[in-house]
Every structure is written in C-alpha cells, then in structure tokens.
Residue, then its C-alpha position, 0 to 999 in steps of 0.5 A: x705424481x707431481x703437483x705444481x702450485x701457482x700463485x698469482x693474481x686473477x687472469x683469464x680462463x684461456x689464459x690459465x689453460x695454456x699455463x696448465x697445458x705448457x707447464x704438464x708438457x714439461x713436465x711430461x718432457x723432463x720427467x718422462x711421465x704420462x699427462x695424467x699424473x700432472x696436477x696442477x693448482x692455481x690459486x688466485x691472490x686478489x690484488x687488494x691481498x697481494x703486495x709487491x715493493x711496499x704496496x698493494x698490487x690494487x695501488x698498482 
C-alpha cells in the first residue's frame, strides 16, 4: 500500500482534492493497483514556518 506524503503551505480544499485524486490515479496507472490501497498525506506548513531562499514564506 503506498502512501504519498506532501508538504506545502495552506491551499484550498478543491484544491488538495484534485491533488489527491491525480496523484492516486498515477499511481493506479504506474503501479497497477486498486484506488483503495493509495494514501495520500497532506501536511500543511504555515507560511510563518516554512522558509525558502533565506526568508519566511510570510515575507513573501
């Protein structure tokens, strides 16, 4: 059973569906396996706690 683990900043609920939903069809297309055994985990970084390039992402 594979699971997937994404970290990233806050987004939108639509927009972490279409996110789960594409990222259990490839792996239904590569791996030759039902939907059901694909989980994904989303972990949500706050922009005050995520820096890229020597800043805060809040500063951004």
């Amino acid at each position: 059973m594979p699971i997937v683990t994404v970290q990233q900043g806050p987004r939108d609920v639509e927009l972490k569906r279409r996110l789960v939903e594409g990222i259990t069809s490839a792996f239904v297309e590569a791996y030759r396996i039902p939907a059901e055994t694909v989980q994904v985990w989303i972990h949500e970084v706050p922009a005050d706690s995520w820096g890229a390039a020597g800043r805060l992402q809040s500063d951004a």
